[in-house]
PALUMSE-738963 format. One record per residue (C-alpha): residue in one letter; z, x, y. Coordinates in Angstrom, 3 decimals, padded with zeros to 6 digits. Layout:
BEGIN
[site "A", [Z, X, Y]]
...
% end
This chain:
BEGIN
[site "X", [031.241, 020.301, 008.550]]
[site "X", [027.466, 021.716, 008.266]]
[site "X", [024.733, 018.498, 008.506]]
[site "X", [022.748, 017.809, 005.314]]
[site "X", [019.329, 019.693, 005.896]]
[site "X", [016.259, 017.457, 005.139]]
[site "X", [013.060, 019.110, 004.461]]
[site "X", [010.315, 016.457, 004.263]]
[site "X", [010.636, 013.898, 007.477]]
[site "X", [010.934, 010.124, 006.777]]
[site "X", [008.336, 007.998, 008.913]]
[site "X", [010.953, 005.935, 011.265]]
[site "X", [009.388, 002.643, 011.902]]
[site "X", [011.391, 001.071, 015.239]]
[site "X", [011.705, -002.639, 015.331]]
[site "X", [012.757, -005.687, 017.544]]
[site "X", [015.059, -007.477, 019.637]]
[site "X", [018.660, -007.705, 018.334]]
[site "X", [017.713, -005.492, 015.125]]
[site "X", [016.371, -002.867, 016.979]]
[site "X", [020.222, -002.543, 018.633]]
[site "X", [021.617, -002.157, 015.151]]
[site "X", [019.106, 000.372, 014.405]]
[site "X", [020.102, 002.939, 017.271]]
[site "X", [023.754, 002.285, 016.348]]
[site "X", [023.494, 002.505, 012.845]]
[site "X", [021.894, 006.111, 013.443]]
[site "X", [024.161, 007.002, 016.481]]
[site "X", [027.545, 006.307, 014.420]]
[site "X", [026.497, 006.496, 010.768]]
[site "X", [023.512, 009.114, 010.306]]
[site "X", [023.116, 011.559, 012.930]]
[site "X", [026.798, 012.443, 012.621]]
[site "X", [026.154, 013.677, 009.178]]
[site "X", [022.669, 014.544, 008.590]]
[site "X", [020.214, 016.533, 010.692]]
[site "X", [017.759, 013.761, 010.416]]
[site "X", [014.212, 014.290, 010.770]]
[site "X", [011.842, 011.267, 010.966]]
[site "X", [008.405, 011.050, 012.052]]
[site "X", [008.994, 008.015, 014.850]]
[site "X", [006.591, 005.125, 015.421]]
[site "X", [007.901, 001.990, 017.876]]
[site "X", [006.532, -000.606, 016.053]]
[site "X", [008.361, -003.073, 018.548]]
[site "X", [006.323, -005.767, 020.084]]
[site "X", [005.687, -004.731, 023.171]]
[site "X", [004.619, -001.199, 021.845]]
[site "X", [002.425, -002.649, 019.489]]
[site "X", [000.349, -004.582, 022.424]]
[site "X", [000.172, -001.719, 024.271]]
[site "X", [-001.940, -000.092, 021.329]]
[site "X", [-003.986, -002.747, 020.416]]
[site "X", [-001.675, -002.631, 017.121]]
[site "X", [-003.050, 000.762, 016.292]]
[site "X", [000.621, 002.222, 015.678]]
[site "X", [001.256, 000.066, 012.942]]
[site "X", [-001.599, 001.571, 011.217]]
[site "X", [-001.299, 004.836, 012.279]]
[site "X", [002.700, 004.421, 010.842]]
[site "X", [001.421, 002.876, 007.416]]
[site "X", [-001.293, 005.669, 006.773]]
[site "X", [002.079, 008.773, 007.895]]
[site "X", [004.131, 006.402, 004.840]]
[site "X", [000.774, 007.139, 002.567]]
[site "X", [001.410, 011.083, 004.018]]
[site "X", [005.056, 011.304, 003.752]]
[site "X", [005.854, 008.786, 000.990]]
[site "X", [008.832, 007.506, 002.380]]
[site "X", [009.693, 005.208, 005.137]]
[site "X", [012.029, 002.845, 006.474]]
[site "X", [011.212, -000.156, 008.704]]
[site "X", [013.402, -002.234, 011.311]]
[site "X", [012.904, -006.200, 011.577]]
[site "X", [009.662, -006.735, 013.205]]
[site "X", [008.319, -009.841, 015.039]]
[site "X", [005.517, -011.468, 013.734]]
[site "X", [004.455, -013.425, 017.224]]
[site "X", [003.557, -017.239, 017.575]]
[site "X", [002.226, -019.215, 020.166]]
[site "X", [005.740, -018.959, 021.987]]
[site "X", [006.036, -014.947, 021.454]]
[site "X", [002.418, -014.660, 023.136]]
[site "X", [003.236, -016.720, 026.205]]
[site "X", [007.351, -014.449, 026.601]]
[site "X", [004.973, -011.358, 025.770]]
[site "X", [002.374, -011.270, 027.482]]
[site "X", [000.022, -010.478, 024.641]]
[site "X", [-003.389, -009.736, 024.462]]
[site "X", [-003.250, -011.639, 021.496]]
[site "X", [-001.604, -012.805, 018.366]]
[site "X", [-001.103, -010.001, 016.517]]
[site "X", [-000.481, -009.766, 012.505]]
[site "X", [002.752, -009.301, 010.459]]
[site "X", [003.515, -005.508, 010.675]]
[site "X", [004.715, -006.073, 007.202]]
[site "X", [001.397, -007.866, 005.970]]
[site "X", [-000.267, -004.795, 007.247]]
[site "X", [001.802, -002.263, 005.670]]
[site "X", [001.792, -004.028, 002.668]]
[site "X", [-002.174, -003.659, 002.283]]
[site "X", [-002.544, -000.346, 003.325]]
[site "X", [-000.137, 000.667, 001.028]]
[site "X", [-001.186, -002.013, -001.472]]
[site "X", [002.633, -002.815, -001.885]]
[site "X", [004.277, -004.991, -003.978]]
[site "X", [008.126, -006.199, -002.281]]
[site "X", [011.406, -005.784, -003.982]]
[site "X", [014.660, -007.695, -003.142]]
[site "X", [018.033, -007.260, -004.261]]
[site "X", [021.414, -009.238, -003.394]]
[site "X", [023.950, -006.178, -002.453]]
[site "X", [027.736, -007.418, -004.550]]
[site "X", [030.155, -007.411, -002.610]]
[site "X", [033.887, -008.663, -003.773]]
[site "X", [034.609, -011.608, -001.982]]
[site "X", [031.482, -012.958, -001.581]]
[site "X", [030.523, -014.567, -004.889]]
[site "X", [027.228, -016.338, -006.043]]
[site "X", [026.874, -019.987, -006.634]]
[site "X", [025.937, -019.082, -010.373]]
[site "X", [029.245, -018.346, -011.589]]
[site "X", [027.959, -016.070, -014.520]]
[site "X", [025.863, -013.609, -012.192]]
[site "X", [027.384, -010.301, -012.241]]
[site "X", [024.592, -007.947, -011.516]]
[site "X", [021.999, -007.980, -009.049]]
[site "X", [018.715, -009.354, -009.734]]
[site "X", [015.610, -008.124, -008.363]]
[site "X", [012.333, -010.361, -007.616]]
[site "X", [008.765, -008.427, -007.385]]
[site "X", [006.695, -010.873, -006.028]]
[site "X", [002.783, -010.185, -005.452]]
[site "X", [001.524, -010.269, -002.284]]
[site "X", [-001.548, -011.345, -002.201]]
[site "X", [-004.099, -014.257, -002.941]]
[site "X", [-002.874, -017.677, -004.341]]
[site "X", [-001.919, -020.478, -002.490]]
[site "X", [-001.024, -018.045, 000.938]]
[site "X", [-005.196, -017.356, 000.964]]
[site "X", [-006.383, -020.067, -000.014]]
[site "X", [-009.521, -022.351, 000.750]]
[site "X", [-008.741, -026.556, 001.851]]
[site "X", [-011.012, -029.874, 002.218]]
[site "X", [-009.440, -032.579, 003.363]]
[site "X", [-012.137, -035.241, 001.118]]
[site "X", [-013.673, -037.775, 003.147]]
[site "X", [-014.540, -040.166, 000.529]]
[site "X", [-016.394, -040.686, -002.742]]
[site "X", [-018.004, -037.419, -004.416]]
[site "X", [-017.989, -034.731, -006.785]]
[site "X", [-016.090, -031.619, -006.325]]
[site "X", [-017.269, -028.140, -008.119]]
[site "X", [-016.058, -024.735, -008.400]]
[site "X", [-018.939, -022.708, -008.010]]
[site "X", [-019.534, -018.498, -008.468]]
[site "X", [-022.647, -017.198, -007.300]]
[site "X", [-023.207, -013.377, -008.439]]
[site "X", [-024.902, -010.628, -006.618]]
[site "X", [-028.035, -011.526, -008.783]]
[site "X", [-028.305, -014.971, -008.167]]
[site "X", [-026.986, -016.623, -011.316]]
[site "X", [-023.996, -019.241, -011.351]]
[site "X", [-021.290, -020.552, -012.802]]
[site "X", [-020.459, -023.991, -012.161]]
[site "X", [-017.728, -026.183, -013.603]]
[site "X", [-016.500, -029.886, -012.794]]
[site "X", [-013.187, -030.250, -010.609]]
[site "X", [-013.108, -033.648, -009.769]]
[site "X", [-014.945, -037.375, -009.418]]
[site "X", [-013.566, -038.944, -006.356]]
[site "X", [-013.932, -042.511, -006.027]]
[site "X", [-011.893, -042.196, -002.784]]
[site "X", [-010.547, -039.596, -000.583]]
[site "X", [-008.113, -037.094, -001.354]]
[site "X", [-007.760, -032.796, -000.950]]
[site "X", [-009.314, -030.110, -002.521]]
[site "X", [-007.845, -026.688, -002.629]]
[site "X", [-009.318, -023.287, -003.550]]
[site "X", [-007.438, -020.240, -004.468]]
[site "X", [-008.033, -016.430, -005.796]]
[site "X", [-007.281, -013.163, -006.814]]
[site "X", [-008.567, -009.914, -007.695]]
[site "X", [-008.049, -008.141, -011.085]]
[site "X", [-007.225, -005.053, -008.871]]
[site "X", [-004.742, -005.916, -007.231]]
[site "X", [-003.096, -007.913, -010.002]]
[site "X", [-003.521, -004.581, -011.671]]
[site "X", [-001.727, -002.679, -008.440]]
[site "X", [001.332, -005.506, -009.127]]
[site "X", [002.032, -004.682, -012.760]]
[site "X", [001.554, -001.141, -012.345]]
[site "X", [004.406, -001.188, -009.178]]
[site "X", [006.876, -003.532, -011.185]]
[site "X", [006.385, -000.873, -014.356]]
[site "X", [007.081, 001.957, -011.957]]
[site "X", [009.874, 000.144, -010.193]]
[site "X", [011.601, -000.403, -013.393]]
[site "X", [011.650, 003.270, -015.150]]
[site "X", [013.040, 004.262, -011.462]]
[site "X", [015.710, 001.877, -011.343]]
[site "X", [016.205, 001.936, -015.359]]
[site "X", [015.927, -002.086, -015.392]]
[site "X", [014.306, -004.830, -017.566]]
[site "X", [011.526, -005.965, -016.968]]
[site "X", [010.771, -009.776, -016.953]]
[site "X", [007.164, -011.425, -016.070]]
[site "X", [006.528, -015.250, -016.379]]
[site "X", [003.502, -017.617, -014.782]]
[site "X", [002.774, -020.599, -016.433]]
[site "X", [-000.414, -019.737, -018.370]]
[site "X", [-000.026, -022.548, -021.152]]
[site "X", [-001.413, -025.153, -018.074]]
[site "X", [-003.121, -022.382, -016.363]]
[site "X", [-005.011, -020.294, -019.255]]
[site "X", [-007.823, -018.344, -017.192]]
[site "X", [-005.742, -017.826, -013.947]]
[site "X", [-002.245, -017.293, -015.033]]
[site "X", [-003.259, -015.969, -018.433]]
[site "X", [-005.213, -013.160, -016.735]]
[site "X", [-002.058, -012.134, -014.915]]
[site "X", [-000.234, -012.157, -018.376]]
[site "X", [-003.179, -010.030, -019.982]]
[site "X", [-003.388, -007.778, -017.085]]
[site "X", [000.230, -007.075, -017.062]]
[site "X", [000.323, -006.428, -021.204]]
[site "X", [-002.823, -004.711, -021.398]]
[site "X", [-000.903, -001.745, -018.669]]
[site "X", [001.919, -001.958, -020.272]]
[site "X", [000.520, -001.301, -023.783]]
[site "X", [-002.033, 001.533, -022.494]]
[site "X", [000.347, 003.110, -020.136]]
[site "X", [004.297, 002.292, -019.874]]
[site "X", [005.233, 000.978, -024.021]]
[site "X", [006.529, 004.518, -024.836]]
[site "X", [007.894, 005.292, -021.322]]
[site "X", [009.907, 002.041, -021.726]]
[site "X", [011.145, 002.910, -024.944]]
[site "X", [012.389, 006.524, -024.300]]
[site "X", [014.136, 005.097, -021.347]]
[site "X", [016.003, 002.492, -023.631]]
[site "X", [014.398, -000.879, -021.026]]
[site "X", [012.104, -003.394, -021.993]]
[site "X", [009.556, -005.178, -020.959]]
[site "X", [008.866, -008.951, -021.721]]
[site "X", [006.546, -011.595, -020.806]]
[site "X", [007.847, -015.614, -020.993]]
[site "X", [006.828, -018.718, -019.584]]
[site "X", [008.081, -019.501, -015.780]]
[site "X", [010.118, -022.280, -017.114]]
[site "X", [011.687, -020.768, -019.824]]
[site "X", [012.261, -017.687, -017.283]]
[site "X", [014.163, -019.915, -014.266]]
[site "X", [016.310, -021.259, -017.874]]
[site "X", [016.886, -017.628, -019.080]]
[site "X", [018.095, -016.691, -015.130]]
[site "X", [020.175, -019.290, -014.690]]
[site "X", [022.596, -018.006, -017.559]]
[site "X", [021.980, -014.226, -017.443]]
[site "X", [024.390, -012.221, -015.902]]
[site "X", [021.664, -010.422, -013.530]]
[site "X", [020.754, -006.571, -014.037]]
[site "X", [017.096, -007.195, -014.448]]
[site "X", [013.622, -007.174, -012.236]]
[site "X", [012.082, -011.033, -012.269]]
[site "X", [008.129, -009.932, -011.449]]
[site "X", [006.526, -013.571, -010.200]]
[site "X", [003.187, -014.593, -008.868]]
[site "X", [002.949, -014.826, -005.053]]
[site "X", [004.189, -018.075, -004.665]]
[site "X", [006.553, -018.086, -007.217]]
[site "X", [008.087, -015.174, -005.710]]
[site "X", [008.502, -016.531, -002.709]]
[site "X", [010.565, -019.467, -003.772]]
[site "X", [012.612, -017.548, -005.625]]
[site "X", [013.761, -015.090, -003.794]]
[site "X", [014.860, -017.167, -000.983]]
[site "X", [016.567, -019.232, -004.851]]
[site "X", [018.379, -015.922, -005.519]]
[site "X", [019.136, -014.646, -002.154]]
[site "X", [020.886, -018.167, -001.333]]
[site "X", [022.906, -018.451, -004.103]]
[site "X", [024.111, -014.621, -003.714]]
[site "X", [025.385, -015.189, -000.425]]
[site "X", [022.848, -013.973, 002.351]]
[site "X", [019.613, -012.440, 003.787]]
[site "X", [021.799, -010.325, 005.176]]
[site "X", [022.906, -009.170, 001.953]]
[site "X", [019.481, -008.290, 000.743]]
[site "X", [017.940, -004.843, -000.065]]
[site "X", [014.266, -004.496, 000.391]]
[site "X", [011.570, -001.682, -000.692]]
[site "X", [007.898, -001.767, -000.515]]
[site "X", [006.786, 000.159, -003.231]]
[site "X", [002.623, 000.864, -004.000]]
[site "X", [001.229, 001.861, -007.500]]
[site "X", [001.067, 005.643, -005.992]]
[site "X", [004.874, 005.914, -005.817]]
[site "X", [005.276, 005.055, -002.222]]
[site "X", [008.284, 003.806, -001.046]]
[site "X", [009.076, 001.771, 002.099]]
[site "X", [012.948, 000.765, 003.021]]
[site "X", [013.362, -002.440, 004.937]]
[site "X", [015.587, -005.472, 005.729]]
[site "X", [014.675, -008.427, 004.221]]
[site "X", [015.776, -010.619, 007.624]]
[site "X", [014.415, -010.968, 010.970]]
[site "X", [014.787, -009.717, 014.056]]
[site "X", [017.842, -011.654, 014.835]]
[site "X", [016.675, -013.559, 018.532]]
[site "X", [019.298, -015.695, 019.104]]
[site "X", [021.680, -013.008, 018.947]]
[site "X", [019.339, -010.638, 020.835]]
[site "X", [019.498, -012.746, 024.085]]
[site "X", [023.696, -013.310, 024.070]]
[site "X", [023.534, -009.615, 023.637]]
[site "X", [021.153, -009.052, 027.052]]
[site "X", [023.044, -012.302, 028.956]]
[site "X", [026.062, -009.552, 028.428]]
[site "X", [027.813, -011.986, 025.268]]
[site "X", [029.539, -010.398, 022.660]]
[site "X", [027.794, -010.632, 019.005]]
[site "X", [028.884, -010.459, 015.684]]
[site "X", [025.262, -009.211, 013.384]]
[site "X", [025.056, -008.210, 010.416]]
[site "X", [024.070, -004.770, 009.912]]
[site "X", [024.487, -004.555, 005.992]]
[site "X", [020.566, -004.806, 005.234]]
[site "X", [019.645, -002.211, 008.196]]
[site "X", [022.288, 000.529, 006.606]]
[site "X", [020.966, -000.081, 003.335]]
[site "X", [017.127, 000.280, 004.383]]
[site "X", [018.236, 003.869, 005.514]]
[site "X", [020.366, 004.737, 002.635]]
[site "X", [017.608, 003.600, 000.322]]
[site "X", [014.954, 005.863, 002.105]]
[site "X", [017.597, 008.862, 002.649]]
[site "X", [018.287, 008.299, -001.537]]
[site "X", [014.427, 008.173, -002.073]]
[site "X", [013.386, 011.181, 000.117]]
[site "X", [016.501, 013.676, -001.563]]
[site "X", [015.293, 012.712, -004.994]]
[site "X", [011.143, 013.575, -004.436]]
[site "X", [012.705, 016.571, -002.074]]
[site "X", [015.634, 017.351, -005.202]]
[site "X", [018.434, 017.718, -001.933]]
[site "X", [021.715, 016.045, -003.905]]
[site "X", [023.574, 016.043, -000.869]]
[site "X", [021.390, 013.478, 001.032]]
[site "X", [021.271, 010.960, -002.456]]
[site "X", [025.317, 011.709, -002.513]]
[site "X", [025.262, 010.726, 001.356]]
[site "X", [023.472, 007.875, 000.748]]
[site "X", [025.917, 006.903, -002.277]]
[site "X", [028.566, 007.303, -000.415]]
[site "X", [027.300, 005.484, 003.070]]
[site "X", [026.710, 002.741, 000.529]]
[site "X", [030.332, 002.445, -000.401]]
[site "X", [031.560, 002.842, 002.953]]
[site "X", [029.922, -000.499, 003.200]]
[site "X", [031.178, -002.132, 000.904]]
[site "X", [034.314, -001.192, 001.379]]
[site "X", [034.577, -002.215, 004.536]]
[site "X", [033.663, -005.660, 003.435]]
[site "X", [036.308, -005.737, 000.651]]
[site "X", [039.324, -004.355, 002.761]]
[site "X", [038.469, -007.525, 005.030]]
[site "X", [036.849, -006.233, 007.999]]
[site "X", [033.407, -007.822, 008.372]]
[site "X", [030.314, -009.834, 010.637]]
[site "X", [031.065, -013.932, 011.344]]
[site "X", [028.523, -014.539, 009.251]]
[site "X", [029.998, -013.245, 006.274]]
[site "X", [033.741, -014.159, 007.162]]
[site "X", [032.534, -017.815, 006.812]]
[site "X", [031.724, -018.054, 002.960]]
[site "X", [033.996, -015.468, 001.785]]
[site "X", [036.807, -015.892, -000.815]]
[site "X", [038.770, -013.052, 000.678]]
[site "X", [041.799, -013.880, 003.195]]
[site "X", [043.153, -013.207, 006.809]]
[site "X", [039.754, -011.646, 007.126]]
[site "X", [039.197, -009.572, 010.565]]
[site "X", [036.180, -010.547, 012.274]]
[site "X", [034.426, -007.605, 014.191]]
[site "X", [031.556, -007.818, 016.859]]
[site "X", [028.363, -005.853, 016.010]]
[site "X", [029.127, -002.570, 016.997]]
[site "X", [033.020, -002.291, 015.799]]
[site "X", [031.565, -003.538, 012.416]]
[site "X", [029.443, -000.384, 012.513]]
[site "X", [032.419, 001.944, 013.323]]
[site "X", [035.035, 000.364, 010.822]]
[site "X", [032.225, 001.702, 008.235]]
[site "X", [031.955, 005.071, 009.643]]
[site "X", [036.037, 005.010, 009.301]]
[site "X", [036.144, 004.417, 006.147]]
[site "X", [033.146, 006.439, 005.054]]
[site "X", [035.846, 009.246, 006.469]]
[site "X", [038.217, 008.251, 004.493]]
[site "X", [036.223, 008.813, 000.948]]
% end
């Protein structure tokens, strides 16, 4: 059988340790096979990225802005520890906090249903997807540890000199002062990304902050959000039979707790961090987690929402036998193969994709599966299979459809 032609390239961002294994195998066994891929390559792996001062993972965010489409292996983000086992020059930044700001990104993450492995909230049927904002809030935020007695102000100077000035606090003892902020723009780039996401995936929308406590900071968030939605998206919306709604963050975590999923949840930074581990937890895994970048431009960047897996990585070089989860990789290259045969119109790859997809699944349901799934699913006389048999029980039953 002929290979599915591509015409536009994807950009291929390499990864890490145990991940970056999975990613070789996934394209030896389950892409190459079928498709005459074409990626434009950058090696975002650690010890690539030192070698280029971390240039490469700018030079692969600005071919995504190019190309529009990428997908991204499991990257380390390096600590004290990772400097020292390195040898780094220094301590450089999350690939994926880069790529998000070039690309001024906003992260979506869905559970992938499987049959057998069923969610703590017995009435979730669907997937839900979280769009959480990545940037300001509490993750750039200003501290003071207070020393003792004294007034506390928040104070704006503007470019002319003039300032506003209002009250925080009276201490009469010690205590902690935090500052925090955001940027109508990029609020702006959020809303506009969650609108987007949801006429492409023809999915509610939901938005919630808690702007009845918080009625400049979150209420600009809910203005923002309503003011693009009325100007830009309210007759999009309609014709594509979705809507759009805006409710408190209280009410919201109510209202998810007893839907039956099918929706986008868009939250503020933090909120959207707590949640989506919430939602990925009680769906069964990281593992089990899509994850796509996607800027207010319409580009798109495929990714697993895990790490790099290290403890598996060094059984695998001491010579040990390892059972990983490849679910999340597979699906980071089906969602970019899907992405880049829709803005190129080639069927074939979006019907590959489809049907790589349900290979995968598949798999799962018949019983053959990673360790880490075998130990919460409902399904019995499950086969365990080590990392790279996983990867060929899919390809045999990809055969098979």
């Amino acid at each position: 059988m002929a290979k599915i032609q591509m015409t536009t390239p994807l950009v291929e961002m390499d990864g890490d340790e145990m991940t970056r294994i999975l990613w070789k195998m996934i394209k030896d066994e389950l892409i190459c096979p079928y498709v005459d891929l074409k990626t434009e390559y950058y090696d975002l792996g650690l010890e690539h990225r030192n070698e280029t001062d971390d240039k490469v993972t700018m030079d692969s965010a600005l071919a995504t802005q190019k190309y529009g489409v990428a997908v991204k292996c499991a990257t380390i983000t390096p600590n004290a520890a990772r400097m020292t086992e390195y040898n780094l020059k220094e301590m450089w930044k999350s690939p994926n906090g880069t790529i998000r700001a070039t690309l001024d990104g906003t992260v979506f993450r869905a559970p992938i249903i499987v049959k057998g492995i069923e969610p703590c909230v017995r009435n979730w049927e669907k997937p839900i997807t979280l769009a959480r904002h990545a940037y300001g809030d509490v993750y750039k935020n200003t501290e003071i540890k207070v020393p003792g007695a004294g007034k506390a102000e928040l104070v704006f100077t503007a470019e002319d000199g003039t300032e506003i000035r209002e009250l925080i606090h009276t201490f009469k003892d010690g205590g902690i002062l935090q500052g925090i902020h955001n940027t109508d723009k990029s609020i702006a780039s959020f809303a506009k990304a969650c609108f987007n996401y949801a006429l492409d995936t023809k999915q509610d929308l939901w938005f919630a902050t808690k702007d009845t406590i918080s009625k400049k900071y979150d209420h600009n968030f809910k203005d923002i959000f309503q003011d693009i939605y009325d100007a830009e998206y309210k007759e999009k919306f309609e014709a594509a039979g979705i809507e759009y709604f805006y409710t408190l963050i209280d009410d919201a975590v109510a209202r998810v707790m007893k839907a039956k999923g099918g929706f986008i949840w868009a939250c503020k930074n933090y909120d959207g961090d707590v949640m989506s581990d919430m939602v990925s937890s009680a769906f069964g895994s990281l593992a089990m987690m899509t994850s796509v970048l996607v800027s207010p431009t319409g580009v798109y960047e495929y990714e697993a929402a895990h790490g790099t897996v290290q403890r598996h990585y060094y059984k695998h070089l001491e010579g040990e036998e390892t059972s990983t989860n490849s679910v999340a990789t597979i699906f980071a290259w089906t969602g970019a193969l899907r992405k880049r045969g829709e803005l190129d119109g080639i069927s074939e790859l979006m019907e590959f994709a489809d049907k790589l997809e349900k290979a995968t699944v598949e798999t799962i349901e018949s019983g053959r599966m990673t360790k880490d799934l075998a130990l919460i699913t409902s399904l019995k006389d499950v086969t365990i299979c080590n990392s790279q048999d996983f990867i060929k029980e899919i390809r045999k039953t990809y055969e098979t459809l």
